[in-house]
N, C-alpha and C positions, 0 to 999 in steps of 0.2 A: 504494500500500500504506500500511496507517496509518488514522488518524484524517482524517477529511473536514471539508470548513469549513464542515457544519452540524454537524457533532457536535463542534467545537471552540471553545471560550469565545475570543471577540475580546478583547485585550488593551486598557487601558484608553486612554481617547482626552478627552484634557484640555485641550492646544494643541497646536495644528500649527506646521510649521517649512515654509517655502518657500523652496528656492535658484532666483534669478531673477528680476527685475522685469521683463521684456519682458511683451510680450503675454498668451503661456501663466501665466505664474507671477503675475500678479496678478491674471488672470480666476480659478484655482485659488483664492487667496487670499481673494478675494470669495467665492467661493462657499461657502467656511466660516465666513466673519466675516457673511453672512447668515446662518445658521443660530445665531452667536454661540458657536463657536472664537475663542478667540483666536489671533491667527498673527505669529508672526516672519518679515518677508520681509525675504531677505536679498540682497547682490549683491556686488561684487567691486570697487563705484565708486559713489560717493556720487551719481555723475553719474547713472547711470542708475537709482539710487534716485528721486531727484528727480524724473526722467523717468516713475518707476510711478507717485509719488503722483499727481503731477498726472493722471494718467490714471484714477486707482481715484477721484479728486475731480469729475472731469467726466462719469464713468459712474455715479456715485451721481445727481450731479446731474441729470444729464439723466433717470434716474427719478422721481425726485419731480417735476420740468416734468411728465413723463407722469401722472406720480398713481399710481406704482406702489407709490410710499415713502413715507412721510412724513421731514420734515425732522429728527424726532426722530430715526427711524433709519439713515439716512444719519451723523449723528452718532454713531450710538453705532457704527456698522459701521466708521468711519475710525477709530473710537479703538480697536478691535478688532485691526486689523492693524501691526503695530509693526515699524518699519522701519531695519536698520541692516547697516554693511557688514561683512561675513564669516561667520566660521560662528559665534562664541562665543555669540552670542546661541540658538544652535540648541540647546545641551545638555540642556534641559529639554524639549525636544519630544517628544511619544509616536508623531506622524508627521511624518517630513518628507518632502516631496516636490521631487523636484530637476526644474526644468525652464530648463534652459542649453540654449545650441545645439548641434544636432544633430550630435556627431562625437565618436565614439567615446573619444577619446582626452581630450577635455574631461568629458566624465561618467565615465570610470572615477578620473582625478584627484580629481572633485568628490566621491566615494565613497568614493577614501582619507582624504579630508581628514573628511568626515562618520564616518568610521568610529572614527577618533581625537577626535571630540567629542561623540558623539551618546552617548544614555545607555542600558546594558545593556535588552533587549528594545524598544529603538522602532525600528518600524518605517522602512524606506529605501526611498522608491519615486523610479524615475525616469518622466517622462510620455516618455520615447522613441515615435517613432510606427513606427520601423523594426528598431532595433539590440538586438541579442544582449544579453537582460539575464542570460542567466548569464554574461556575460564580462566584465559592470557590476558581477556580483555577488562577482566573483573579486577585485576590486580590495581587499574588505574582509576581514576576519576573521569574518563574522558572514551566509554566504550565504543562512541560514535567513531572515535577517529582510529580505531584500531581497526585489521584487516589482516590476511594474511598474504603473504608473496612468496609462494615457494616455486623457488628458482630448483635446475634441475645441473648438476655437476655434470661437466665444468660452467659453471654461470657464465663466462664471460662466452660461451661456445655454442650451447644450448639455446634454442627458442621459444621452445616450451616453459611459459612460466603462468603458473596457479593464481588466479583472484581470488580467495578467499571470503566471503562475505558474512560476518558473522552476524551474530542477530541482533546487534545494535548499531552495525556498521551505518555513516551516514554515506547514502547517494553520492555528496560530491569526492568523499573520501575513496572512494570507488569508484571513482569518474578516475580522480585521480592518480591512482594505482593502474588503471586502466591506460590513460596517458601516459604514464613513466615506461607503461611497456612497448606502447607502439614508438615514444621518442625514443627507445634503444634498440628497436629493430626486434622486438619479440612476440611471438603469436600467444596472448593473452587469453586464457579462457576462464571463466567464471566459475567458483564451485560453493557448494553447500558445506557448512561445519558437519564432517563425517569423518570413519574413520579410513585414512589414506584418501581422500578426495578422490580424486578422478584417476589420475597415471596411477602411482603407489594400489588404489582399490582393485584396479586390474591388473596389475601386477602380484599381488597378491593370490589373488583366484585362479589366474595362470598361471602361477608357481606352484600351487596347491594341485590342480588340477594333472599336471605335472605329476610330479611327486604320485600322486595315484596312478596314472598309467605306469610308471617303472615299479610299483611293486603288484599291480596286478601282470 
C-alpha cells in the first residue's frame, strides 16, 4: 500500500559508506569507486584494513596487466575509496552498506552503532545472504531507511544484486537502493524478507535436490 519505487524520487547518493574490509565489503567498495563514488571503508582493526587495501591494490592491478584499466584509473579509483577504523568516518554517507560476518547478533550491533552516527535519511543496507533484515532493522530507530543489498562475490564482478524490502522499508529508500544499482551497472531484482531470498533459496533446493539423486 502507498507509493511504489517507480513512482518515488530516490534520495540523493553522493558517497557511500562500507562497514567491512573482507572480501564482500571491498568488492562493494570497488564497485562504486568504479563508477567514481567516493567510499568510506570502514572496519573494527587497522589490521584488517591493511589487509583490504592490499587486496583492492592487487585487483586494480591485475586489470590494467589485462588492459581492462588504464593506470590513470586504477589511480584515481584507490584514491576514491578512503579507509579508516570505525564508524565516524561514516556520518556523511547517503549509503552505507554493512557487510560483517554473517550472524545475526554482529549486524544488529553494527546497526545500532550506525544508527547513532549515520545522518537523518541515509540509507542502511546490510548485504546478508540469509538473515531476517526486519530484525536488523529493529536494532535502529529508523526501520524505514533500512533494506537489504546483497551483493553476490566477487561484488565488484557480479551483476546480480538482491533488493531486499523489509516491512518497514520506505518506497524512496528502495527507489534508492534500486538507483545505486542500475548507477553501477547491476541487474537489481527485488525480494521479500525470507529465508535465502531469491538466488541462495534456489540454490538451496538445488543442492538438496542434488544430494538426493546421488544417494538414491
Amino acid at each position: 500500500v502507498g507509493k511504489t519505487p517507480s513512482d518515488s524520487k530516490p534520495r540523493k547518493l553522493n558517497k557511500i559508506g562500507v562497514v567491512g574490509a573482507g572480501t564482500m565489503g571491498i568488492g562493494i567498495a570497488m564497485t562504486f569507486a568504479d563508477v567514481g563514488y567516493p567510499v568510506s571503508l570502514t572496519d573494527i582493526s587497522k589490521e584488517a584494513l591493511d589487509r583490504g587495501q592490499v587486496r583492492v591494490r592487487s585487483l586494480y592491478d591485475s586489470q590494467v596487466k589485462r588492459g581492462r584499466i588504464s593506470e590513470q584509473d586504477r589511480a584515481s579509483r584507490i584514491q576514491l575509496i578512503q579507509c579508516s577504523v570505525g564508524y565516524d568516518a561514516l556520518a556523511d554517507a547517503d549509503l552505507i552498506i554493512e557487510a560483517a560476518f554473517e550472524a545475526i547478533d554482529i549486524k544488529r550491533a553494527i546497526f545500532q552503532a550506525l544508527d547513532g552516527i549515520a545522518k537523518k535519511n541515509a540509507v542502511l543496507a546490510t548485504n546478508t545472504s540469509y538473515l531476517d533484515v526486519n530484525v536488523i532493522a529493529a536494532a535502529t530507530s529508523r526501520p524505514q531507511d533500512v533494506l537489504g543489498l546483497h551483493y553476490f562475490s566477487p561484488a565488484n564482478v557480479m551483476k546480480l544484486v538482491e533488493v531486499v524490502r523489509g516491512q518497514a522499508t520506505a518506497p524512496d529508500a528502495l527507489s534508492t537502493a534500486l538507483a545505486a544499482a542500475k548507477a553501477t551497472g547491476k541487474i537489481a531484482v527485488i525480494a521479500g524478507v525470507c529465508h535465502g531470498f531469491i538466488g541462495n533459496r534456489m540454490l538451496r533446493a538445488y543442492v538438496r535436490e542434488s544430494g538426493l539423486l546421488m544417494l538414491e
